[in-house]
KOLRO-268189 format. One record per residue: chain; x, y, z of N, C-alpha, C, CB in turn. Coordinates in steps of 0.05 Angstrom, whole numbers, plus 5000, padded with zeros to 4 digits. Glycine has a CB too. Example, Ala and Ser with C-alpha at 12.3 -4.5 7.8 and 13.67 -1.06 7.14 Angstrom:
2
+-------+------+------+------+-------+-------+-------+------+------+------+-------+-------+-------+
! chain ! n_xx ! n_yy ! n_zz ! ca_xx ! ca_yy ! ca_zz ! c_xx ! c_yy ! c_zz ! cb_xx ! cb_yy ! cb_zz !
+-------+------+------+------+-------+-------+-------+------+------+------+-------+-------+-------+
!     A ! 5264 ! 4886 ! 5156 !  5246 !  4910 !  5156 ! 5264 ! 4934 ! 5156 !  5226 !  4911 !  5181 !
!     A ! 5257 ! 4955 ! 5142 !  5273 !  4979 !  5143 ! 5258 ! 5001 ! 5157 !  5282 !  4988 !  5114 !
+-------+------+------+------+-------+-------+-------+------+------+------+-------+-------+-------+
***
This chain:
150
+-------+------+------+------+-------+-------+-------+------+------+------+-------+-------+-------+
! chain ! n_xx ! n_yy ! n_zz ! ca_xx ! ca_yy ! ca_zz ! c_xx ! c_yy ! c_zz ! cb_xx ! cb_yy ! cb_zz !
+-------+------+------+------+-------+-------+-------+------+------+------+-------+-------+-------+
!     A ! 2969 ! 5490 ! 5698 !  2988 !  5470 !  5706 ! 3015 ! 5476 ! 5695 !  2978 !  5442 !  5698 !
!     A ! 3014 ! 5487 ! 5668 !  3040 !  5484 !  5658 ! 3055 ! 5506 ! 5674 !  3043 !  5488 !  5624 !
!     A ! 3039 ! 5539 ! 5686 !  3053 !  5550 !  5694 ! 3064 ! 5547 ! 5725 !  3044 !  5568 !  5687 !
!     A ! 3047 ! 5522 ! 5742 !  3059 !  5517 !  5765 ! 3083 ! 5489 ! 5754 !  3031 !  5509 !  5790 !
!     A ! 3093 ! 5482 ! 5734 !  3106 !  5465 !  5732 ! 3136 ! 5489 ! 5722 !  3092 !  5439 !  5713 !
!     A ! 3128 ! 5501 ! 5701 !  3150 !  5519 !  5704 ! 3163 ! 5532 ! 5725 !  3144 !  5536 !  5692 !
!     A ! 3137 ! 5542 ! 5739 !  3148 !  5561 !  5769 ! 3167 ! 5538 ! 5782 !  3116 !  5571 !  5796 !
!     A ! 3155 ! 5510 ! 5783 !  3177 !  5491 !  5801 ! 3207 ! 5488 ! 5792 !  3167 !  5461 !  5803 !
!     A ! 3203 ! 5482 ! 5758 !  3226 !  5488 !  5742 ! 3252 ! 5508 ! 5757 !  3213 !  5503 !  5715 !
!     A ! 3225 ! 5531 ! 5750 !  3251 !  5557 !  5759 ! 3261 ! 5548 ! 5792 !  3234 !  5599 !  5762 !
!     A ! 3243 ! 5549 ! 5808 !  3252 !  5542 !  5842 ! 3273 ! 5526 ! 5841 !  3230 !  5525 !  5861 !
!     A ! 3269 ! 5504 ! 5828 !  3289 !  5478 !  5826 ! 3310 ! 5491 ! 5811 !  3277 !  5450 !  5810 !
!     A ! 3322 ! 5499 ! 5794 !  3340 !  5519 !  5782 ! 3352 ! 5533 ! 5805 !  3325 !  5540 !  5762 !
!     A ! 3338 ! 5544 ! 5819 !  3348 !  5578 !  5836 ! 3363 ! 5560 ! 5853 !  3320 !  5605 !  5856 !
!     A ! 3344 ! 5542 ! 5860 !  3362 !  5529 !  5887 ! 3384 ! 5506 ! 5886 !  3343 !  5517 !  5906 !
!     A ! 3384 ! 5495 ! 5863 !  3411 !  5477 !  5849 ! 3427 ! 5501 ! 5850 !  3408 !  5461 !  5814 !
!     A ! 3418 ! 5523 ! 5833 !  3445 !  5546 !  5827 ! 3460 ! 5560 ! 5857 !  3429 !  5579 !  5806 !
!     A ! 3436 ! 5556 ! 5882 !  3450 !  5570 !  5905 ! 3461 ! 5542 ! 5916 !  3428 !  5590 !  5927 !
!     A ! 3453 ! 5517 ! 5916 !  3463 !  5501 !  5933 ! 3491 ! 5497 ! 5912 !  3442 !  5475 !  5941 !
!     A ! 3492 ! 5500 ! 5888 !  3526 !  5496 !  5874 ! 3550 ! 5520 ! 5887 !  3525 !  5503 !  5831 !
!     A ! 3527 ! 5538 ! 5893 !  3550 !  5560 !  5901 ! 3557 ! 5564 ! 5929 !  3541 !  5587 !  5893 !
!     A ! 3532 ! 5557 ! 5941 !  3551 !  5536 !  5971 ! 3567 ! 5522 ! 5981 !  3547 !  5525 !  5981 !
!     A ! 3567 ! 5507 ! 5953 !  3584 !  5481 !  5955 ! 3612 ! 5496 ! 5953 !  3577 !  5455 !  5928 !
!     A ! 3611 ! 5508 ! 5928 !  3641 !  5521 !  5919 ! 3652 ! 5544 ! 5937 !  3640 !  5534 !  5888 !
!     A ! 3635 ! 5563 ! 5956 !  3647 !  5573 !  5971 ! 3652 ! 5562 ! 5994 !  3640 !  5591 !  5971 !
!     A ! 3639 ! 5541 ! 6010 !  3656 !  5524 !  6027 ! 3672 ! 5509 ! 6026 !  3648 !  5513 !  6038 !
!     A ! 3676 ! 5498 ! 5996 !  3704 !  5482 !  5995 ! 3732 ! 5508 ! 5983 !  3698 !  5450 !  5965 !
!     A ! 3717 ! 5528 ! 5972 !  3743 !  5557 !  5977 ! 3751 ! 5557 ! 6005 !  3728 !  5594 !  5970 !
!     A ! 3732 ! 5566 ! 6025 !  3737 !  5571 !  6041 ! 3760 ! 5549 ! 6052 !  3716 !  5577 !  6052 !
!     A ! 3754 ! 5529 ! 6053 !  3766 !  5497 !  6067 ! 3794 ! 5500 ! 6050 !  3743 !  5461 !  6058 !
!     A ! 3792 ! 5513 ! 6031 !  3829 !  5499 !  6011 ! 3841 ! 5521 ! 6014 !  3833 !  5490 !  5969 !
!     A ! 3830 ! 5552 ! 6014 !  3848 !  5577 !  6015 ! 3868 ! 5577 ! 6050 !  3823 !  5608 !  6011 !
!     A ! 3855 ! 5566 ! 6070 !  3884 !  5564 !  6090 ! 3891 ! 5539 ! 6082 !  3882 !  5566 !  6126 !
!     A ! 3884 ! 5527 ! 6079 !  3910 !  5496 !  6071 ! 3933 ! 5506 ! 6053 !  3893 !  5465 !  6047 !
!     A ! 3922 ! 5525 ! 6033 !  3944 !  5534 !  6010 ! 3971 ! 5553 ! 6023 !  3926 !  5555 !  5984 !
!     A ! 3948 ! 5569 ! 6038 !  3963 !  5593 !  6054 ! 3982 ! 5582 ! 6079 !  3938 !  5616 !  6068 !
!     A ! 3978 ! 5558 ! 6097 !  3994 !  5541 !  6113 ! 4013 ! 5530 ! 6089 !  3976 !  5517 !  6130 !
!     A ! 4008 ! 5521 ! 6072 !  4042 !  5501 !  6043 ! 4052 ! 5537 ! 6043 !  4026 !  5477 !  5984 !
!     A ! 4042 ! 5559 ! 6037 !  4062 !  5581 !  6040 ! 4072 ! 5582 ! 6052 !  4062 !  5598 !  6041 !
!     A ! 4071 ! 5588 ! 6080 !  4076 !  5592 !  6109 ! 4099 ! 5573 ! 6106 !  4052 !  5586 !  6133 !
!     A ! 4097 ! 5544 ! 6102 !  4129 !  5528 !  6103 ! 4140 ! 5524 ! 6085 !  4134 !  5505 !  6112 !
!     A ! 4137 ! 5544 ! 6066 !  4161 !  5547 !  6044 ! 4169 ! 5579 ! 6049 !  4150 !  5542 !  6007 !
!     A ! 4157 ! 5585 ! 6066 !  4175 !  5618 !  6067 ! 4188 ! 5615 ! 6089 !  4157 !  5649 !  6071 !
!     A ! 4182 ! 5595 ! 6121 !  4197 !  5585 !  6134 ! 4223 ! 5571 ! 6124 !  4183 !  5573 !  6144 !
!     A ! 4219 ! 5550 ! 6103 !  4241 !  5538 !  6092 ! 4263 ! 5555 ! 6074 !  4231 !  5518 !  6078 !
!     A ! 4253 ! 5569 ! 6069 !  4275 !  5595 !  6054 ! 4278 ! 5614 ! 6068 !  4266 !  5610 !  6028 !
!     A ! 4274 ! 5622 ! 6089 !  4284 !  5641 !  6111 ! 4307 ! 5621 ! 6120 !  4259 !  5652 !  6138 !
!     A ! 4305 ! 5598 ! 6129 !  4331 !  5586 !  6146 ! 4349 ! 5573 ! 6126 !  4324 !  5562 !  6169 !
!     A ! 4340 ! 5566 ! 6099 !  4360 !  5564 !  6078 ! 4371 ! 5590 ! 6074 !  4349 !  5554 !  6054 !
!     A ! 4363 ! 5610 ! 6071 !  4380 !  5638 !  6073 ! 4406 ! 5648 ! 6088 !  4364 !  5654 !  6084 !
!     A ! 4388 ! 5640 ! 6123 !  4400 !  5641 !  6143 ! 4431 ! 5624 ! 6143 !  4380 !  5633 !  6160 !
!     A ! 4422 ! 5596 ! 6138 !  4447 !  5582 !  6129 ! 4469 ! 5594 ! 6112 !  4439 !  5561 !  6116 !
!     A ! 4458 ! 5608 ! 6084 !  4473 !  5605 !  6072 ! 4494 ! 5634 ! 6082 !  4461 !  5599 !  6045 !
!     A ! 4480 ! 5645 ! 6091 !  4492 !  5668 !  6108 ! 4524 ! 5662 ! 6130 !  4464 !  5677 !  6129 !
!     A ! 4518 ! 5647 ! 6137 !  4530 !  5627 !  6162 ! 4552 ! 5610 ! 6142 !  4501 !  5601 !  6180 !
!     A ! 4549 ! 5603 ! 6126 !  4569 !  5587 !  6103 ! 4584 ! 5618 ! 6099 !  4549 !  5567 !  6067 !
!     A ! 4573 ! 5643 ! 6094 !  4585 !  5655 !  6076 ! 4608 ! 5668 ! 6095 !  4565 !  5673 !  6058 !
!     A ! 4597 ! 5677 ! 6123 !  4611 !  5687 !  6141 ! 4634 ! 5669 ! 6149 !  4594 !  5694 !  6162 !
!     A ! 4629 ! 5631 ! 6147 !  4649 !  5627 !  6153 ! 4669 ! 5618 ! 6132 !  4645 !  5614 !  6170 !
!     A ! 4666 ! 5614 ! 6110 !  4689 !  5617 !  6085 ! 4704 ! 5641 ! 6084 !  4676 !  5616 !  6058 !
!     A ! 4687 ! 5669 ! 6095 !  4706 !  5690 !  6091 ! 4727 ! 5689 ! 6117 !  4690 !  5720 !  6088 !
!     A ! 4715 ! 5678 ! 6151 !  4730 !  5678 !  6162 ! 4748 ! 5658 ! 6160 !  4723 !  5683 !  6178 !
!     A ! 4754 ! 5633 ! 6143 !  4763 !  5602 !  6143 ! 4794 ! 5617 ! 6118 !  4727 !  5569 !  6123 !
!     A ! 4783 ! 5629 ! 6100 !  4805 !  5636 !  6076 ! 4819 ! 5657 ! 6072 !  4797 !  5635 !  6054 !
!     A ! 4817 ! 5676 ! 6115 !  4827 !  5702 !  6117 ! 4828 ! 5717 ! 6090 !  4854 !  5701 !  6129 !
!     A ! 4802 ! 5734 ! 6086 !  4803 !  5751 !  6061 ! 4829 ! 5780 ! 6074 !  4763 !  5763 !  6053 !
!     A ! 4834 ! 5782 ! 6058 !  4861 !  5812 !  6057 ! 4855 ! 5831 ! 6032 !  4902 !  5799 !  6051 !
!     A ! 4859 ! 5860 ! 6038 !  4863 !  5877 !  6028 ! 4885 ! 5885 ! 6011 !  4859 !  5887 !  6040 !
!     A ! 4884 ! 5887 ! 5976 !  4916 !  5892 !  5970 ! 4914 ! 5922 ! 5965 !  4932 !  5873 !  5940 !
!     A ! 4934 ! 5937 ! 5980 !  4940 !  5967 !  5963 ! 4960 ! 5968 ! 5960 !  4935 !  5994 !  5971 !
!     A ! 4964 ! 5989 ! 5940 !  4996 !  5981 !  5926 ! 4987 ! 6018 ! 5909 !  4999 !  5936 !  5893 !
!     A ! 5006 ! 6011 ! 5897 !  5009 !  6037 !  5878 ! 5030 ! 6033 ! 5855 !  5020 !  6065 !  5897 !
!     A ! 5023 ! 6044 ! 5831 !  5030 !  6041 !  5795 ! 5049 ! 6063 ! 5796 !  5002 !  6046 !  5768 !
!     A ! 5069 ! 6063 ! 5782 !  5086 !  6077 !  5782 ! 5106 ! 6072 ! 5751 !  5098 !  6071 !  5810 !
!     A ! 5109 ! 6100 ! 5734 !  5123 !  6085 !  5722 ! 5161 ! 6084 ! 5714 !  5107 !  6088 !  5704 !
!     A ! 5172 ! 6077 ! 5702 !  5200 !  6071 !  5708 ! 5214 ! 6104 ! 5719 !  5216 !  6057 !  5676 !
!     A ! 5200 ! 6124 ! 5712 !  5218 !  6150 !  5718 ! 5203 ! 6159 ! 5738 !  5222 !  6172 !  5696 !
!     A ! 5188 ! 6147 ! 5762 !  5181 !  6141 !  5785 ! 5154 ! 6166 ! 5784 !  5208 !  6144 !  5808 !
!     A ! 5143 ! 6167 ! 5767 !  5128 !  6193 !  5765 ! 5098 ! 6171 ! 5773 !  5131 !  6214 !  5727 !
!     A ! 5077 ! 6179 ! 5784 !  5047 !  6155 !  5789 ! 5040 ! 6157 ! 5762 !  5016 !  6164 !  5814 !
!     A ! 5035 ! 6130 ! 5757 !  5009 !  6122 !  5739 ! 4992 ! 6130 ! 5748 !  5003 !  6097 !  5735 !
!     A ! 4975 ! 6147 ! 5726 !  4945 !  6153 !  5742 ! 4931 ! 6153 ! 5715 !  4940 !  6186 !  5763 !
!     A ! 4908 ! 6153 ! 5713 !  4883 !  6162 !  5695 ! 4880 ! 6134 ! 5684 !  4888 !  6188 !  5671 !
!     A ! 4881 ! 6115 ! 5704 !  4872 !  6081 !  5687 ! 4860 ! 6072 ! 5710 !  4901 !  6054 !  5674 !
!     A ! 4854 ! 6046 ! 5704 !  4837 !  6024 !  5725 ! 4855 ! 5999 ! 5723 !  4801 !  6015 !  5714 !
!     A ! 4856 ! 5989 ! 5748 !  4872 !  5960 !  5751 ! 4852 ! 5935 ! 5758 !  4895 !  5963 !  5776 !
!     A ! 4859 ! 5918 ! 5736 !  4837 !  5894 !  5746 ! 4848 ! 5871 ! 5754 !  4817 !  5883 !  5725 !
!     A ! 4836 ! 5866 ! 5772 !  4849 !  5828 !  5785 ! 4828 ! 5811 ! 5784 !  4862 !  5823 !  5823 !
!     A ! 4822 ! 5786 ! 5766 !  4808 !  5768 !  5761 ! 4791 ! 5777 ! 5745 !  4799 !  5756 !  5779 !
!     A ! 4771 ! 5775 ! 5760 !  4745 !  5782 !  5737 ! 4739 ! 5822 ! 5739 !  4706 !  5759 !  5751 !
!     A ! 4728 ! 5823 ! 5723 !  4720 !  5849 !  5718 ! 4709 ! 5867 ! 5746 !  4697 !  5845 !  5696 !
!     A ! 4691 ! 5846 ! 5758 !  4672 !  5846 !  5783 ! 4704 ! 5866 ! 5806 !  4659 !  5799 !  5796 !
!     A ! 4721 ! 5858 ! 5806 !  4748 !  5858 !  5813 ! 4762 ! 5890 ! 5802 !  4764 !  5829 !  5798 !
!     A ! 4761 ! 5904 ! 5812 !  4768 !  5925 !  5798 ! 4776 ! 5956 ! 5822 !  4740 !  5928 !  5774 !
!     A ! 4793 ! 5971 ! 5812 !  4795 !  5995 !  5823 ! 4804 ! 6010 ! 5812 !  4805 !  5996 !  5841 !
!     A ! 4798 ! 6035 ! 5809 !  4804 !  6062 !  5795 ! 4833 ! 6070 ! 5811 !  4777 !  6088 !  5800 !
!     A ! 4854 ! 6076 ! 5799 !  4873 !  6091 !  5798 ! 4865 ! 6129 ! 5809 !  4881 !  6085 !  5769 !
!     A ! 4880 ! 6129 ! 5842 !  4876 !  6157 !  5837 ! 4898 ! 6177 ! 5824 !  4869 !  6167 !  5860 !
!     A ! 4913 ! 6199 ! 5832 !  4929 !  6221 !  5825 ! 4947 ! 6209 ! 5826 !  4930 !  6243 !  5837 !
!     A ! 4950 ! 6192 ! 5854 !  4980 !  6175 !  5865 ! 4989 ! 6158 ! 5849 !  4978 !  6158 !  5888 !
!     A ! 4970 ! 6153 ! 5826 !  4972 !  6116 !  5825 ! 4962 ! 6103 ! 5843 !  4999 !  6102 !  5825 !
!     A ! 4955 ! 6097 ! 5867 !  4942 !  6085 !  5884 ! 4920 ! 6073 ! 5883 !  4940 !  6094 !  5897 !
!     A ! 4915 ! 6052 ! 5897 !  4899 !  6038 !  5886 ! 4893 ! 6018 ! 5910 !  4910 !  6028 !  5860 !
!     A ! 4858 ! 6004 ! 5917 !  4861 !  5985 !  5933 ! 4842 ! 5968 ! 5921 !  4858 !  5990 !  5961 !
!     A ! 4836 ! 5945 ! 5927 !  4824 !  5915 !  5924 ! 4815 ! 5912 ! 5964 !  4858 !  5885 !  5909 !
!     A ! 4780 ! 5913 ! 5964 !  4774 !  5892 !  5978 ! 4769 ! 5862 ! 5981 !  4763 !  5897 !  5983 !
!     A ! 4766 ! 5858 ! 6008 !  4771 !  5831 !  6013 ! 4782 ! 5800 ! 5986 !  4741 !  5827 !  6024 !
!     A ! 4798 ! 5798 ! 5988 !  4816 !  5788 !  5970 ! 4825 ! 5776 ! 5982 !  4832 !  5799 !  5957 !
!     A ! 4839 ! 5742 ! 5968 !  4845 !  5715 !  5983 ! 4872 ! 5727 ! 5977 !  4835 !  5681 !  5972 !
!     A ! 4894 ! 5715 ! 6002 !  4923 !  5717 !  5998 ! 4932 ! 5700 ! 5975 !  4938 !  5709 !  6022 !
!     A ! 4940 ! 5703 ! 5948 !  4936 !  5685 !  5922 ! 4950 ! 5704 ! 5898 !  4899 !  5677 !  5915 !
!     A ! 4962 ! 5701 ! 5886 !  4968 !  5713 !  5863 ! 4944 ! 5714 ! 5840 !  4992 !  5699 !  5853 !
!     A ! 4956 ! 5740 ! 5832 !  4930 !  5756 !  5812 ! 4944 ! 5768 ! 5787 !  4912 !  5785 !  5831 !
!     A ! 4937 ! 5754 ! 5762 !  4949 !  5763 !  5746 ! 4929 ! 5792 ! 5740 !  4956 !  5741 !  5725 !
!     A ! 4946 ! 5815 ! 5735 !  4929 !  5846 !  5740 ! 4928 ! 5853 ! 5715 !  4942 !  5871 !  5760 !
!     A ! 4909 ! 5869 ! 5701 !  4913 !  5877 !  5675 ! 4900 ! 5908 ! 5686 !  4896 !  5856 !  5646 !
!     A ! 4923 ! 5925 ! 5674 !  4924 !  5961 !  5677 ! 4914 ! 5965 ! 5646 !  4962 !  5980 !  5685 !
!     A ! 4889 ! 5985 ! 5645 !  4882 !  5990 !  5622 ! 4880 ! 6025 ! 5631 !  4853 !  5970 !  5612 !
!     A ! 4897 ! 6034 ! 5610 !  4887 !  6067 !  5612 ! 4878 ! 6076 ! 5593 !  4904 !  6086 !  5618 !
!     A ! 4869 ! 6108 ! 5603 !  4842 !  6120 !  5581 ! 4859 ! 6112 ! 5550 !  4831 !  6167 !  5585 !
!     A ! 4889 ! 6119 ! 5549 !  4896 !  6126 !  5519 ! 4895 ! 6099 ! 5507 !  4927 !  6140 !  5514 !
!     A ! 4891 ! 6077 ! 5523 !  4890 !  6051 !  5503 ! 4907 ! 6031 ! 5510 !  4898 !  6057 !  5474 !
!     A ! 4927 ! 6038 ! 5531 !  4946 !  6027 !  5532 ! 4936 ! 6000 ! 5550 !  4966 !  6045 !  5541 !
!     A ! 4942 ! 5976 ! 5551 !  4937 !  5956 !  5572 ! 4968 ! 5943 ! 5576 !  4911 !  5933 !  5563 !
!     A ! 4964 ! 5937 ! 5598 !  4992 !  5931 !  5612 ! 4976 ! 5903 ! 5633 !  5009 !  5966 !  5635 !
!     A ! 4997 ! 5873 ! 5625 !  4985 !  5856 !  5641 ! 5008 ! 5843 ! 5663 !  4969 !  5835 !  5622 !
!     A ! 5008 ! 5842 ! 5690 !  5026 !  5837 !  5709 ! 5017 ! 5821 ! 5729 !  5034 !  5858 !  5719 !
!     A ! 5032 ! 5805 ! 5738 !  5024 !  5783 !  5756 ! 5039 ! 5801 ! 5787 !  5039 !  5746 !  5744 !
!     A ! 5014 ! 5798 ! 5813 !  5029 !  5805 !  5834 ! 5025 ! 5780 ! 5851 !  5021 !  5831 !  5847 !
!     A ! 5041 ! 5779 ! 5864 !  5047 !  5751 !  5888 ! 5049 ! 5765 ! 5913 !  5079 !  5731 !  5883 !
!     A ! 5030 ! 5753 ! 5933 !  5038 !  5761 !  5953 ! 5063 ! 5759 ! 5970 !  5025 !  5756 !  5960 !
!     A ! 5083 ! 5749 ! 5960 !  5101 !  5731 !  5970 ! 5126 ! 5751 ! 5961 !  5099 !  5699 !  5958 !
!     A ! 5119 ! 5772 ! 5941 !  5144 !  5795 !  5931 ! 5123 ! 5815 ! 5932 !  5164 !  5794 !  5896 !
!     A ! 5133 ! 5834 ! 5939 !  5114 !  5866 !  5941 ! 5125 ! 5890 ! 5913 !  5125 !  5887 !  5981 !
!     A ! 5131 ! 5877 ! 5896 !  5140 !  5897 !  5876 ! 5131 ! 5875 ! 5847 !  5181 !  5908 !  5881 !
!     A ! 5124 ! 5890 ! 5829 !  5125 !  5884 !  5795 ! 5125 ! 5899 ! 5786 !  5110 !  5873 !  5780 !
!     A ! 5144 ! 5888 ! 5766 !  5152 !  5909 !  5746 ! 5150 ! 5896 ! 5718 !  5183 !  5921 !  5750 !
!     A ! 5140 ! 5918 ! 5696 !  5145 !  5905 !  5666 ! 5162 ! 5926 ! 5659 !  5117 !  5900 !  5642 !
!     A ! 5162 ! 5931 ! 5630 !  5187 !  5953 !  5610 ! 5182 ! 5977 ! 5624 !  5181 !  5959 !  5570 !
!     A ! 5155 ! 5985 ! 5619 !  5157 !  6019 !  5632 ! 5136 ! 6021 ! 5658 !  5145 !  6046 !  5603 !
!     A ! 5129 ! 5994 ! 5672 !  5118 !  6001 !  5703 ! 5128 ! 5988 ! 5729 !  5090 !  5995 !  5704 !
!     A ! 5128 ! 5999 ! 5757 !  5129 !  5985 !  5771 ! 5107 ! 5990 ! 5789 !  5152 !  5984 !  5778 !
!     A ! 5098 ! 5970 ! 5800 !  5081 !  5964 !  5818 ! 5088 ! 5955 ! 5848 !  5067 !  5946 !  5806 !
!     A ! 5087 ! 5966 ! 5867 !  5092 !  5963 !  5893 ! 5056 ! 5951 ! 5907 !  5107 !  5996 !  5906 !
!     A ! 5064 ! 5934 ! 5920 !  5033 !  5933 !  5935 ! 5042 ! 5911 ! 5962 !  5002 !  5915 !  5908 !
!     A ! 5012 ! 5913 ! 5979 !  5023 !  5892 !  6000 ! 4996 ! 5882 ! 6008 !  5042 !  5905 !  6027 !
!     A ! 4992 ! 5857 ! 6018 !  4975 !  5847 !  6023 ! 4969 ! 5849 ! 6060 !  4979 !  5822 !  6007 !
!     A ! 4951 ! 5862 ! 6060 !  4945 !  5863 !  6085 ! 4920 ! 5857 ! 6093 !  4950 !  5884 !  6094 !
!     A ! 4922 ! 5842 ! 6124 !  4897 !  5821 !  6138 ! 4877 ! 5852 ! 6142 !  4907 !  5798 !  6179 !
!     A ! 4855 ! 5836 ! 6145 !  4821 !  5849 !  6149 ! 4817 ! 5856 ! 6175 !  4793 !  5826 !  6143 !
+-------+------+------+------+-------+-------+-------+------+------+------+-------+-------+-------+
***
């Protein structure tokens, strides 16, 4: 007797343990697309938040006509500044000086920019250009530039 009460033991065991694991892979099954559909509309919702912000970005640049400044460094005995970098605003903002002195800035709001010229020997030079005059000058530079549409 004891060993047909064990044998039921175990049966009753095997089949609690397969009916728990039925349970848990049909309620997997039942929650893994519900989870995978809440993805589906959050990758929808950030594709057209994207999209938007795309659409904001295209039209601020076309709303605040971005312009190009080139200009060229020069210094008082008209010879080019060359072998420095010229920055307007932030760092992000920047252009290398070629042979000419020359130099350009993309897309850029029509707006005055105070410019800081740093060259290799150390020297920094800080100048404000306005779109509104096409020349600056400090003690030993002048700067010609012009602001032109995109």
């Amino acid at each position: 007797m004891r060993e047909t009460t064990s044998s039921s033991a175990k049966v009753a065991i095997v089949t609690a343990l397969i009916t728990a694991g039925t349970t848990i892979l049909t309620a997997f099954i039942a929650i893994v697309p519900q989870m995978r559909q809440g993805d589906r509309t959050t990758i929808e919702q950030l594709s057209k938040q994207t999209e938007d912000l795309k659409t904001q970005v295209q039209t601020l640049k076309s709303s605040q006509g971005l312009y190009r400044i080139r200009g060229q460094v020069k210094t008082k005995n008209d010879a080019p500044f060359k072998d420095a970098v010229l920055y307007a605003a932030s760092a992000d903002d920047s252009a290398p000086l070629d042979d000419n002195g020359t130099f350009l800035f993309e897309n850029m709001s029509r707006k005055p920019y105070v410019v800081v010229l740093a060259s290799q020997t150390g020297t920094v030079h800080r100048l404000l250009i306005n779109p509104d005059d096409p020349n600056t000058n400090s003690d030993d530079l002048l700067i010609t530039y012009a602001f032109l549409a995109e």
